[in-house]
KOLVEXSE-534540 format. One record per atom (N, C-alpha, C): x, y, z. Coordinates in pm, whole numbers, plus 50000, padded with zeros to 5 digits. Layout:
% KOLVEXSE-534540
XYZ ...
This chain:
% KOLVEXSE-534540
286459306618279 285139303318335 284289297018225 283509285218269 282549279818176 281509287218107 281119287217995 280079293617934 279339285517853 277919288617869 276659284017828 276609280517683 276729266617603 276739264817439 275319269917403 275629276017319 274059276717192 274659274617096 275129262117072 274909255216965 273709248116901 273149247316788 272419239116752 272779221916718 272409217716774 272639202016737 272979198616638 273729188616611 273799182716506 274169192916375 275289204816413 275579214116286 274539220716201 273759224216295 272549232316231 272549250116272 272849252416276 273239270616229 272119275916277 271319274316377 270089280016333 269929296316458 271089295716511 271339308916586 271359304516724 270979319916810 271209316416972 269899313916978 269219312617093 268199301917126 267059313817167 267359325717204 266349333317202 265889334917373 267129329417465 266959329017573 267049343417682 267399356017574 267939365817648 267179374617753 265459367717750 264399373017855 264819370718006 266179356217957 265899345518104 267029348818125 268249345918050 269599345718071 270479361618117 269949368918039 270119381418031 271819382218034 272459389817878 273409385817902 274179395417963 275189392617999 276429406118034 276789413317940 277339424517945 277869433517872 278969430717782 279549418817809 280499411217710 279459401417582 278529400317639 277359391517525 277359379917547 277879376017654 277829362317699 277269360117853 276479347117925 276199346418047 277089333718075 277299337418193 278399326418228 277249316118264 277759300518298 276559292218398 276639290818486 278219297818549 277479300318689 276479309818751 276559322518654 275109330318662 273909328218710 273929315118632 272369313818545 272089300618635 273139291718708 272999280918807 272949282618964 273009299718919 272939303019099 271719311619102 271179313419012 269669318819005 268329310018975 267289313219104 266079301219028 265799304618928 265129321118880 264709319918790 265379320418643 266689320118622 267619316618535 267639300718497 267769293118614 267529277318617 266559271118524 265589280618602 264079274118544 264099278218429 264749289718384 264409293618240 265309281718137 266349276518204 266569263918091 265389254618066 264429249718192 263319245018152 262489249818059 262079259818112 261239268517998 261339272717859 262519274917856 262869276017688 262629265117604 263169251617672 262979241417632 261219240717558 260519241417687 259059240817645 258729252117539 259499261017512 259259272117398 258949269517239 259879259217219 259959252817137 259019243517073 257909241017171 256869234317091 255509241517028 255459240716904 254639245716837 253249248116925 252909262816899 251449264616951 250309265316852 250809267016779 249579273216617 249409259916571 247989252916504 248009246616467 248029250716257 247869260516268 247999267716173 249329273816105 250249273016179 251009282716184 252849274816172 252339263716132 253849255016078 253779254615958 252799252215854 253669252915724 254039263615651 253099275815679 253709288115641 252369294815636 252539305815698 251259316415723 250109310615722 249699305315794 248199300515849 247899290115797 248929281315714 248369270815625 248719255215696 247619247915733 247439238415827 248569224215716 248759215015801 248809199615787 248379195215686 246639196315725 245969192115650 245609192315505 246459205015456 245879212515314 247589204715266 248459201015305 249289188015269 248929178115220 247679173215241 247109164115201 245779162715109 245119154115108 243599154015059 242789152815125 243029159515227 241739162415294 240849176315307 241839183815296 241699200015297 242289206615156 241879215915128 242479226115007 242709236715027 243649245014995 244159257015083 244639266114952 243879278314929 243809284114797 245159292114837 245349298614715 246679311414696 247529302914694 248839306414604 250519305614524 251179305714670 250669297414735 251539296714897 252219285014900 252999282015012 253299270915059 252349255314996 251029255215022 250569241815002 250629241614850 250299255414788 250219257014624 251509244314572 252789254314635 254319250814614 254309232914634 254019229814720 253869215114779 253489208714645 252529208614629 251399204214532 251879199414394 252359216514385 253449213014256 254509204214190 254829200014362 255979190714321 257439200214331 257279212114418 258359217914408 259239216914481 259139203614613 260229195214713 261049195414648 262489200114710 263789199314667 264819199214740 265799198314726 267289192314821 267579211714845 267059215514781 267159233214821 266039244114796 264769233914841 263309238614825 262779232414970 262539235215061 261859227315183 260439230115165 259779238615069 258619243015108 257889243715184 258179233015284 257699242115426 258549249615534 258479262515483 259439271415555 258779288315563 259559291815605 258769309815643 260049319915514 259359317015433 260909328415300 261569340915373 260579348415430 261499359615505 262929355815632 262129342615677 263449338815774 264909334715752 265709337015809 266789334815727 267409323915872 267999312515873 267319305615746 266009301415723 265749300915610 263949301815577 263549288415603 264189276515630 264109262815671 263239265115810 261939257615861 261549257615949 261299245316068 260959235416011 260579226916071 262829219216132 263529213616028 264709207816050 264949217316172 265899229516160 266399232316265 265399237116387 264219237416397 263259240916543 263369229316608 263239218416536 263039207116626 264359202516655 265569204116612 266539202316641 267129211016784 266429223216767 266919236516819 266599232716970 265119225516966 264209220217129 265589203217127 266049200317067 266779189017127 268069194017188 268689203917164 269729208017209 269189215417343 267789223817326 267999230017446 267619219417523 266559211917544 266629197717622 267139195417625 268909192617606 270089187217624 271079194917734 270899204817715 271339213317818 270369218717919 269259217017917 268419213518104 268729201918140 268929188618077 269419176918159 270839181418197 271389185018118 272869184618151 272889196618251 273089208318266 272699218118372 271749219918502 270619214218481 269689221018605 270259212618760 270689196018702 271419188718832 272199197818912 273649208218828 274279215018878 274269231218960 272299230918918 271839242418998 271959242419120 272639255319194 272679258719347 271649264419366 270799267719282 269619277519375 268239265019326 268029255419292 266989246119261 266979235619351 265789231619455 265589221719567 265639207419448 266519196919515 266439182919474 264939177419390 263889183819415 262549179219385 262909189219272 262489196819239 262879204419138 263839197219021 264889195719086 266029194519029 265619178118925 264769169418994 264629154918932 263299157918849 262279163218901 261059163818838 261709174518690 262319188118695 262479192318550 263599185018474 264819177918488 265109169218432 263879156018363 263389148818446 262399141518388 261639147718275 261169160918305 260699169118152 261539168218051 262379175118103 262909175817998 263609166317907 263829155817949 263759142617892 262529142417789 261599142717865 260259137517789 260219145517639 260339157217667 260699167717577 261909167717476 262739163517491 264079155717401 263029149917327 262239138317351 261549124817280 260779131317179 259779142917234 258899147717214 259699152317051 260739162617052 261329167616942 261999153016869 262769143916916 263169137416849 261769126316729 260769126816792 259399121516716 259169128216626 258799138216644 258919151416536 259859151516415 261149149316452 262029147916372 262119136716277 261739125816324 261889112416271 260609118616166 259209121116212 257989116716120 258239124815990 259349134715997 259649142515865 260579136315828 261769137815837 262799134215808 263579120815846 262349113615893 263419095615934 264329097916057 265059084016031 265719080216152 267239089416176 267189093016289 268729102616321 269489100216420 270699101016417 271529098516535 270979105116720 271139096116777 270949099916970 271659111617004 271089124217001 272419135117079 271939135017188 272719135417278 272289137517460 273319144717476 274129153417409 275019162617532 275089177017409 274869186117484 275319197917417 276749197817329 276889200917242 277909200117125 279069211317187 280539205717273 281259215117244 281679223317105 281919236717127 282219246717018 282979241416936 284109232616998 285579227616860 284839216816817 283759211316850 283549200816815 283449193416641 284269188516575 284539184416469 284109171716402 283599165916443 282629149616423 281699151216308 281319161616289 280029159716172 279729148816078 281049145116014 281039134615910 280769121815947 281549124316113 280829106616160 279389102216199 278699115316214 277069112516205 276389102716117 275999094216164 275539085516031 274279082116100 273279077116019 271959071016043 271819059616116 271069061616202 270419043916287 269329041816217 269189026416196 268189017916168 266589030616230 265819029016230 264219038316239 264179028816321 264299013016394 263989003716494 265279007716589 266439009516569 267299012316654 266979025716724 266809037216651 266359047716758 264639052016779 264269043316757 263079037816806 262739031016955 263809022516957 263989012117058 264549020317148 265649030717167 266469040217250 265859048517258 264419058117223 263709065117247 262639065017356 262529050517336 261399040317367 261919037517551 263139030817525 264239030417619 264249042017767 264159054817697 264509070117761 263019068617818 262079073217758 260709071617820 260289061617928 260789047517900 260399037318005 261029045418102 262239050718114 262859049318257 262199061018289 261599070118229 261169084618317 259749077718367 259059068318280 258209068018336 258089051318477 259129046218483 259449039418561 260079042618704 260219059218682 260639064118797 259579070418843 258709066218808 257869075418907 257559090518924 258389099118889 258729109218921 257779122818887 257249114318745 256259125418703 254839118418732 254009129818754 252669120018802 252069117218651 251199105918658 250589099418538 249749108618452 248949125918562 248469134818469 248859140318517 248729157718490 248929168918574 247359173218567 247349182718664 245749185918749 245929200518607 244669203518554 244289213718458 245139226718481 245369229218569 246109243418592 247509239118552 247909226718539 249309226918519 249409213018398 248739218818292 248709210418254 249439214118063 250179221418079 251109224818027 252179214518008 253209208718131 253759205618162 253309190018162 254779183018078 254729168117993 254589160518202 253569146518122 253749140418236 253779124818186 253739118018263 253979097218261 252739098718087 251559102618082 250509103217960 250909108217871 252009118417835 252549125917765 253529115017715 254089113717835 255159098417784 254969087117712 253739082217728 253659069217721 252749072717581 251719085017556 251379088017418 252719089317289 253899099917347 255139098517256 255519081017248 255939076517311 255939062917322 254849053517198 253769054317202 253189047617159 253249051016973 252949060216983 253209069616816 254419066616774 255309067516836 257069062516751 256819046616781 256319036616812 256339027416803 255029019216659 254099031116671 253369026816555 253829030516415 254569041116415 255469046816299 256639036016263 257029029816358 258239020616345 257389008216326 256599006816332 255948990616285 254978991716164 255179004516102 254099007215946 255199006115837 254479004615762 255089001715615 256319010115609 256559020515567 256819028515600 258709026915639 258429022415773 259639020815878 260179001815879 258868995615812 258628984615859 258358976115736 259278975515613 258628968515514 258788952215502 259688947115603 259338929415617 258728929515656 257548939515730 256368932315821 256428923815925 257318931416016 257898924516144 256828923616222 256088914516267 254988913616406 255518915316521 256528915316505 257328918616644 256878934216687 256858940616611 257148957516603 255718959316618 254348955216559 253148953916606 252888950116725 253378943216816 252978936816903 253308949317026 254778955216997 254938962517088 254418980517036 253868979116928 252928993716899 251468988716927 250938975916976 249328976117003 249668976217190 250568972117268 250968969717380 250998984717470 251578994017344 251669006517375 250409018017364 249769013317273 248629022817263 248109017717406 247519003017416 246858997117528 247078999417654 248989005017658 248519010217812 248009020717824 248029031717735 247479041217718 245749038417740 245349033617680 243689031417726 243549026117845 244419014017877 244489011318029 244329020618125 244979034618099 245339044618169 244009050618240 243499045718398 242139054418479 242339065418458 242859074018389 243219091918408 242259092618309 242289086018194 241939093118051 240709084318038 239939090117998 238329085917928 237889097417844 237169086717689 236489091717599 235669104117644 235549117417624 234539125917629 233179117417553 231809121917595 230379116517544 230449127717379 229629124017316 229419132117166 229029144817175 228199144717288 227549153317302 228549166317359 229909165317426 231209173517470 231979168817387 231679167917265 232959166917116 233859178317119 232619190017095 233129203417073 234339206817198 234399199617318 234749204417431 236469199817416 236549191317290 238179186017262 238709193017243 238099208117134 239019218017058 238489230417112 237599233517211 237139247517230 236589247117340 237049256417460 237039258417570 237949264117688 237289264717806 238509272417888 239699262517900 241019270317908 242349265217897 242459257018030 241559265918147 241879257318295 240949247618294 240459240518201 239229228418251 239489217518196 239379208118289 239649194918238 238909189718150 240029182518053 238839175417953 239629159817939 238479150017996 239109136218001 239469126817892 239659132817779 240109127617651 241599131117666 241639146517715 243059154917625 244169150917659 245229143617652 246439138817748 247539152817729 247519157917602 248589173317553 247889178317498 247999193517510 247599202417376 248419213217427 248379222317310 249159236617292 248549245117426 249369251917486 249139259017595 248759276917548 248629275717405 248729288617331 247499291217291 246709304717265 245139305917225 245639301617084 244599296716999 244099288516843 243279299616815 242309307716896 241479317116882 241369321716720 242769325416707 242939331416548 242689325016423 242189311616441 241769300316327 240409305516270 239529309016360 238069317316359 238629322316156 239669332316184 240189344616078 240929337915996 241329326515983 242259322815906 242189309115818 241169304315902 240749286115851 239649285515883 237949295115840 237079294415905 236149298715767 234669299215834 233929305015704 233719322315737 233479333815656 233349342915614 231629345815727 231949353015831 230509353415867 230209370015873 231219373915796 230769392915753 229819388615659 228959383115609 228429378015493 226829377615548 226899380815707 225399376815780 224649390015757 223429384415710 222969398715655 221949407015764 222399401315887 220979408515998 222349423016058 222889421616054 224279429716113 225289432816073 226119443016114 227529441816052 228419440316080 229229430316031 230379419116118 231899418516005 232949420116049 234019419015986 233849408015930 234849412215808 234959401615711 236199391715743 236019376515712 236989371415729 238439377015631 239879372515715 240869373715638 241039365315529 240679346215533 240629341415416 240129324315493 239219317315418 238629306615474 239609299215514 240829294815418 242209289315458 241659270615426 242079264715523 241549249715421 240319246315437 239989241215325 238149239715287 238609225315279 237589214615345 237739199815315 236799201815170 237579187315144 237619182515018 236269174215006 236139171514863 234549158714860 235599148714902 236469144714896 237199132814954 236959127615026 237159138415149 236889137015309 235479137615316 234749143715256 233519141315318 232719131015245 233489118915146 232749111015095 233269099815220 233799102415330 234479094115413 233679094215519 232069105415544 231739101215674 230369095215637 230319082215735 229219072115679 227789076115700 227339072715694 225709078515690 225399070915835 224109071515899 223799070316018 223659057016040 223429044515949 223459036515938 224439024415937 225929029415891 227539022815903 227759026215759 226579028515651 227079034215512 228079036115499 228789038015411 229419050015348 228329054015245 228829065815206 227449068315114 227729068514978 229199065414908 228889068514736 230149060214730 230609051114618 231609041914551 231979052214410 233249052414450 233369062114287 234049049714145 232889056914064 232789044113937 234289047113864 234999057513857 236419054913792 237459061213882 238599064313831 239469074313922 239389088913967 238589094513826 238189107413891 237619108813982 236539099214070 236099106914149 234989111614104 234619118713985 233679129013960 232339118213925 232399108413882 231349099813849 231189087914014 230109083914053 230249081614181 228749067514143 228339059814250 227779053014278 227079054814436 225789058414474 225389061314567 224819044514636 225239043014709 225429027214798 223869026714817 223249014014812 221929013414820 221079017814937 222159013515058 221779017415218 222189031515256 222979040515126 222439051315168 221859059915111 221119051815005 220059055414904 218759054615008 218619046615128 217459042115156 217069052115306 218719060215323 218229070815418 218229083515354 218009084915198 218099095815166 219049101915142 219859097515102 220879101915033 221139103214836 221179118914813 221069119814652 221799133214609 222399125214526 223049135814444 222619143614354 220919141414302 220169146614221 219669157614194 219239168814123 219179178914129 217969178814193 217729188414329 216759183714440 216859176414548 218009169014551 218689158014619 218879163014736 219329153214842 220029156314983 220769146215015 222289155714979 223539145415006 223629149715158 223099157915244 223809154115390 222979155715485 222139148315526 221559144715602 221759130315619 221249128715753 221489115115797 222719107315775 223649119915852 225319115315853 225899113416002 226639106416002 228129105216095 227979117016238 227569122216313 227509127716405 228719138916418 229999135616356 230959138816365 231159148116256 230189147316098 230279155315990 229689166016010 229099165016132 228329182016133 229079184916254 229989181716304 230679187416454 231869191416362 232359186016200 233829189216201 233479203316048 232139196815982 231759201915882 231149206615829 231039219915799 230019234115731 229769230915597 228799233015562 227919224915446 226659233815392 226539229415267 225519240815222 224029236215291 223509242715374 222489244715431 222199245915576 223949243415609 223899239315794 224059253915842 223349253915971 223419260916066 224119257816128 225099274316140 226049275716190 225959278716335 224959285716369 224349294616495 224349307416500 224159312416623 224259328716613 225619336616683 225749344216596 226829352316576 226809361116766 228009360516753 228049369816896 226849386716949 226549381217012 225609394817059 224709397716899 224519385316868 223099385516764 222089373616841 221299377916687 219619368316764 219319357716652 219779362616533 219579351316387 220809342816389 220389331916364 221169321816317 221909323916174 222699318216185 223639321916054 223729307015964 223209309515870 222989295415728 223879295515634 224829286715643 226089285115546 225129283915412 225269292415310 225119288915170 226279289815053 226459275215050 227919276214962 227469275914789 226379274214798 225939276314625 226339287414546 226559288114416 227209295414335 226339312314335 226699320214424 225719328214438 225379330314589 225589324614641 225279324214790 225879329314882 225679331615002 226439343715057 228039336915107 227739320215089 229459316115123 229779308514965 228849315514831 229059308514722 230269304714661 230459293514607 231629284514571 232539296414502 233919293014460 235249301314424 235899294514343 235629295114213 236239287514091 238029293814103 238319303814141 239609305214140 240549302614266 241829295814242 242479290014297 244079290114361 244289306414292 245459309514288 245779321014419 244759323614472 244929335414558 244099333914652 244329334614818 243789337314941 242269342014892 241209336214982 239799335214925 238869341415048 238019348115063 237159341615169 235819334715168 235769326514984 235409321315005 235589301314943 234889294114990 235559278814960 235899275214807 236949267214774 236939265514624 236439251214642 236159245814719 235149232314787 233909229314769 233149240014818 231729239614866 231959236814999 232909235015059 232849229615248 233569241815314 233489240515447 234689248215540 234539241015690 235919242215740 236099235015840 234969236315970 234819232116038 233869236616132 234609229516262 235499221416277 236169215416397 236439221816539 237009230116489 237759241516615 237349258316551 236259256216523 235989275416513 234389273516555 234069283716585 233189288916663 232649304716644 231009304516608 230799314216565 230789326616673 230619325216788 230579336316851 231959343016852 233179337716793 234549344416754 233829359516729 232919358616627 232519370916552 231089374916618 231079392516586 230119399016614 229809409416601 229389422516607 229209433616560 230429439416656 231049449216586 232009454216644 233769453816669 233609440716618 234569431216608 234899417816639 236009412416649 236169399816631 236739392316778 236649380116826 237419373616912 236699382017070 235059382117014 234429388317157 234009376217263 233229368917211 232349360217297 232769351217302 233549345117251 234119328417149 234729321817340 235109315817343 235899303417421 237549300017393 238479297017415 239429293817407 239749282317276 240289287017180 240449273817109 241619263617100 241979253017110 242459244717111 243399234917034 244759236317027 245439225316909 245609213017007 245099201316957 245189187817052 246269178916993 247489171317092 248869171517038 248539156417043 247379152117199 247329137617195 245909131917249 245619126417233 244159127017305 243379108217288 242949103017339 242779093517374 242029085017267 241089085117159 240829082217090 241809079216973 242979085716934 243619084416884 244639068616948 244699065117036 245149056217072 244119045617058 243259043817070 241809037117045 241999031016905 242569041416800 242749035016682 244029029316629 244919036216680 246209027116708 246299012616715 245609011816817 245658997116878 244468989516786 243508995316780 242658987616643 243498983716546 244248993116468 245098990816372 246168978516369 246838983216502 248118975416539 247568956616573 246558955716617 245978940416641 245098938116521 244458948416436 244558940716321 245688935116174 246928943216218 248068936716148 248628923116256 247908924716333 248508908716439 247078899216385 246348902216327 245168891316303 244568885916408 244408901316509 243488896416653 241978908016631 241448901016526 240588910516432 239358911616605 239358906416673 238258908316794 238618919616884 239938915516860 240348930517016 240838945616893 240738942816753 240818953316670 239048955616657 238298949416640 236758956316638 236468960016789 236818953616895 236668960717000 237108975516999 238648980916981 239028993417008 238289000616864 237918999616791 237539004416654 236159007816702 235098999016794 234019001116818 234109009116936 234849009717006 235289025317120 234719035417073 235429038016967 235309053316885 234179053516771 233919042516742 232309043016667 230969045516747 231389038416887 229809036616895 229949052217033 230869061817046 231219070917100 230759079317034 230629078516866 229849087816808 228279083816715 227989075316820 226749067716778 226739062316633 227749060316626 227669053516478 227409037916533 227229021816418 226629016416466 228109005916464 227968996516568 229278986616569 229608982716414 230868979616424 231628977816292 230948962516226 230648954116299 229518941916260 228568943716202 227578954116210 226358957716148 226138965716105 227648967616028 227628981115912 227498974815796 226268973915653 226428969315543 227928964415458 227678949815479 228938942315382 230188936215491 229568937515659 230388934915683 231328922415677 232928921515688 233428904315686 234548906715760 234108901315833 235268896415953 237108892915907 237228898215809 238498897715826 239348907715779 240498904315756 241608920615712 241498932015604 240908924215512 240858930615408 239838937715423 238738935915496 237418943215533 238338956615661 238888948815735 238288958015833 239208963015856 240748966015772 241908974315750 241498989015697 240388988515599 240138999815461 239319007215607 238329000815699 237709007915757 238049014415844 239189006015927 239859013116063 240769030015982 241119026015916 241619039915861 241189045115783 239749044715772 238519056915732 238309061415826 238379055815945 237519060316112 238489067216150 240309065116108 241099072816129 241069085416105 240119086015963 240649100915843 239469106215932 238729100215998 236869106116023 237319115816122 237469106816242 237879109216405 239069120016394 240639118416354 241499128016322 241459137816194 240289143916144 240399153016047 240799160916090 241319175616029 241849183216026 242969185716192 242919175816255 244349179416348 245479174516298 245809172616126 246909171916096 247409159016080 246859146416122 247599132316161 247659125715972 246329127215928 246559126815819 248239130315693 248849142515724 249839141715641 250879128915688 251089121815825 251949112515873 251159100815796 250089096615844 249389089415797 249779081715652 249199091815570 249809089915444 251069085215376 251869089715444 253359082915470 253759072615500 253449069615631 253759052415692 253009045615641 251819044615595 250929041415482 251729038615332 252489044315301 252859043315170 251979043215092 250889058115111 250049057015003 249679070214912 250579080414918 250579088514879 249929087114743 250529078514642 250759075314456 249079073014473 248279069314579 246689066014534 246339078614564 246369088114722 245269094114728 246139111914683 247189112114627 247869126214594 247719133814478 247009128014388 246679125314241 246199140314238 245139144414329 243959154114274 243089153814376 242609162514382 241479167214504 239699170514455 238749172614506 237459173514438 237109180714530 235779189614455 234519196114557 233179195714507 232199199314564 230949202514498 230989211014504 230389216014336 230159229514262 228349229714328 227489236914357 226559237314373 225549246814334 224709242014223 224229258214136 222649252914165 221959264814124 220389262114179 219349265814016 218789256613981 217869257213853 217209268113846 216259266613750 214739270713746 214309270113836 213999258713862 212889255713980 213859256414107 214519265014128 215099265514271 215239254814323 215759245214268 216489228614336 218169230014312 218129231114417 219949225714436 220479215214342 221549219014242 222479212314152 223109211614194 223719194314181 225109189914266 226559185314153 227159192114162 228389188214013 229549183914079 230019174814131 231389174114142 232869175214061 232929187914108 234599190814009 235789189914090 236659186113968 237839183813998 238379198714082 239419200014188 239849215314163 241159215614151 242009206114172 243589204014092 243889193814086 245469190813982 245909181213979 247089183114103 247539174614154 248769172614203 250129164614188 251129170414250 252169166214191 252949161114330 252359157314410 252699154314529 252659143314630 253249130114480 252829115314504 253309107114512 255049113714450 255989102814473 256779099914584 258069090114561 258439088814713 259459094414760 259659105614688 260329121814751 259439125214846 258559124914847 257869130414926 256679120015096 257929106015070 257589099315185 258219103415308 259459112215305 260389115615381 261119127415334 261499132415360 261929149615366 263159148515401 264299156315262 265499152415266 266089160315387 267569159415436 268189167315513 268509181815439 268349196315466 268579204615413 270009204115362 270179210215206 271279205615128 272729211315210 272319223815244 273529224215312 274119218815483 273229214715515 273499208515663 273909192715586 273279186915482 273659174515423 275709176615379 275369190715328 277019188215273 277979185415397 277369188715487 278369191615623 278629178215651 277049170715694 277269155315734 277339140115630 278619143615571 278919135815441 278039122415492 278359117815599 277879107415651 276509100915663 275719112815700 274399108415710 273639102815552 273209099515534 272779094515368 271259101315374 271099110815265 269869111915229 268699098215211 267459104115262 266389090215242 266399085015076 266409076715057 266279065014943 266109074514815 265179082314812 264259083214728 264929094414631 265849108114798 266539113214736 268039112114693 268459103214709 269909097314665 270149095714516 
């Protein structure tokens, strides 16, 4: 009698699949498929597992609460952890550093996403042969699970590059390993690309799903995977002749996406409503997000609001990533500013731009560096003097003070979990103060939110993608989508503007780092970019100390060096021992 493979794809070891809620096995330790093909809810559970597999935490992939973002320079993420390790330069052919050490294997990201391609491989291949699943059933969770193959195979590529097509569960004798070899990043690009047209050429899945079911990948889900592996395959990156070909069909792709009547920009004023809110309510930006509460970011990537002195409120577990002066020398002043030119490489010596000298902007002791900013720097960013609001089942407002001394005062040390910033900043994106309140934690708050795709992000895509086509009009069009969405002022009548590439390349992917902070896009970014060697160097914050005369001192310090710039670290080797297996596959360039 036939029996059910849990194999991992592609010779990856990574165990049984964790299906035994659904499958439930027999007393021999095995479920047959005819079992499991003559039961709905066995059936469906091949669907479901499948969907198991996609990350819910946005926190919770590189290793204990430590985001994307603190990968990069945008965020800083204190304690001898994972990002510490990164930083260091401690990537290795038998170092993944991003992995969970207690797991065995402690490798995380290679075999999960591998783990969701195999089980997607076996719901296409199985659910057709279900006796207890109606024909509608039977085509609509195939079509998922398709989508869901793509979904992991994207994933896979943005770490680790281009990989061979598996579509069939791996018989047990199966002996091929060595003939695995690499496709071109345009070849399984194009066959990815390929799989998606036809699910979404069939019709089959509707273009959204209605909020209650909105879990479940649909034609927007599609055509967002779609568009992202096609802009990855036409960046530097994937793309170093600078094929316009490969642009043409990554601006074509974002565009149907905006084309799309389902999806429209949320107003500024429902920003907050992208990352925090009820799970059943529609929000006309979101095309995917995690179907899992974020709630726990409040405790883990948030500011310290046991610190409020009208009440008594638990203390945070640890702020987790604090943006950098980097990022916040990136949001423009109300005017199209930017607000400071830094006079060498450190960073630490700066030039305050005349136009945003003229709204008040100063670094001086007495000064006010943040006011009259970006709409978006006080929706993503906690800052010394902002109001935060009031704490759950309180009446006082709660006043971030990150000054040296202050109740969220700066943290010269760097080696150990904090609660408070070694920045001067803390995230403010997706946390929410009523999380906290007397009594405890996670009372009043709202649902929080990891967003996988969301419509603005395509907005800049296609800006991007037609300004490497030198259709600089329909790139300030989609660029001015998302500017003048957050009342910032059109990209024309922002000081210095010039109509052509060199101008309005540096800007579209500032509006990138602005609009996508901390949901992570940044560490890809950086990559297909090929720009790690500029911005990996070292990170900054403001130190903030208060005189004599009680005027705010502004010092910008360095808070590390990094070692996390070369082009080991454009692509992420195959783990050494799944490499020994597939003589064939060739490690990326960098590590050969």
């Amino acid at each position: 009698m036939k029996r059910i493979i849990y194999l991992v794809g592609a010779c990856l070891a990574a165990g049984l699949c964790g299906c035994e809620s659904i499958l439930e096995k027999t007393p021999d330790g095995q479920v047959t498929i005819d079992e499991i093909l003559s039961n709905h809810e066995r059936s469906e559970g091949l669907l479901t597992e499948t969907y198991n597999e996609v990350y819910q935490m946005r926190d919770g992939i590189s290793f204990v609460y430590s985001t994307f973002d603190a990968l990069t320079d945008n965020t800083f993420w204190a304690a001898n952890y994972n990002a510490y390790d990164w930083h260091n330069g401690a990537l290795s052919l038998s170092n993944p550093v991003i992995n969970w050490p207690w797991n065995t294997p402690s490798e995380q990201l290679w075999p999960d996403f591998w783990r969701g391609i195999r089980l997607a491989n076996n719901a296409i291949k199985y659910i057709p042969q279900s006796t207890a699943l109606t024909d509608q059933e039977k085509t609509t969770w195939v079509a998922e699970a398709r989508v869901l193959r793509c979904w992991y195979y994207m994933q896979l590529l943005e770490f680790y590059g281009p990989m061979p097509w598996i579509t069939e569960p791996f018989d047990p004798n199966y002996d091929g390993w060595n003939e695995l070899t690499r496709p071109t990043y345009d070849e399984i690009a194009t066959t990815l690309v390929g799989e998606l047209d036809e699910v979404i050429d069939s019709k089959v899945l509707p273009n959204r799903r209605p909020a209650a079911d909105s879990k479940h990948v649909d034609n927007g889900v599609a055509r967002a995977i779609k568009a992202r592996i096609l802009l990855n395959n036409a960046s530097l990156l994937n793309n170093p002749e600078g094929d316009k070909s490969k642009w043409e069909r990554a601006a074509k792709a974002a565009q149907d996406i905006i084309d799309m009547p389902e999806y429209s920009l949320v107003p500024m004023s429902e920003y907050k409503s992208l990352f925090v809110g009820p799970h059943g309510e529609e929000v006309s930006e979101i095309i995917w997000r995690a179907w899992g509460s974020n709630n726990h970011i409040n405790n883990t990537n948030g500011v310290n609001v046991g610190a409020y002195p009208y009440a008594s409120i638990t203390n945070i577990w640890n702020c987790g990533e604090s943006p950098t002066q980097e990022l916040v020398d990136c949001f423009e002043m109300t005017n199209g500013a930017l607000p400071v030119t830094y006079n060498d490489g450190t960073h630490l010596s700066v030039t305050v731009t005349p136009e945003a000298a003229e709204l008040g902007y100063s670094e001086e002791p007495g000064g006010d560096p943040y006011s009259n900013r970006d709409a978006r720097f006080y929706n993503n960013i906690l800052y010394n003097g902002a109001n935060y609001g009031v704490p759950y089942n309180c009446t006082e407002d709660y006043i971030i003070e990150t000054f040296v001394g202050g109740r969220n005062g700066y943290n010269d040390i760097i080696s150990q979990e904090t609660q408070r910033s070694c920045t001067g900043y803390y995230q403010r994106k997706d946390t929410q103060i009523t999380y906290w309140g007397p009594g405890g934690e996670d009372q009043g708050c709202e649902d929080t939110h990891w967003v996988f795709f969301r419509l603005a992000e395509f907005y800049l895509n296609a800006a991007e993608a037609y300004c490497e086509l030198g259709d600089l009009d329909k790139s300030i069009e989609c660029l001015n989508a998302i500017r003048e969405r957050a009342g910032q002022p059109k990209i024309e009548d922002v000081p210095g503007f010039s109509r052509t590439y060199d101008f309005l390349m540096p800007r579209i992917r500032n509006e990138r780092r602005v609009e996508l902070c901390m949901e992570g896009w940044r560490f890809h970014d950086q990559r297909r970019w090929k720009i790690l060697s500029e911005t990996n160097r070292f990170v900054t914050g403001m130190r903030i100390t208060k005189n004599d005369d009680g005027e705010f001192v502004y010092t910008r310090t360095k808070i590390r060096d990094y070692n996390s710039y070369t082009d080991k670290y454009l692509v992420m080797p195959i783990p050494l021992e799944d490499a020994k297996k597939m003589a064939s596959m060739t490690q990326p360039e960098a590590w050969r």
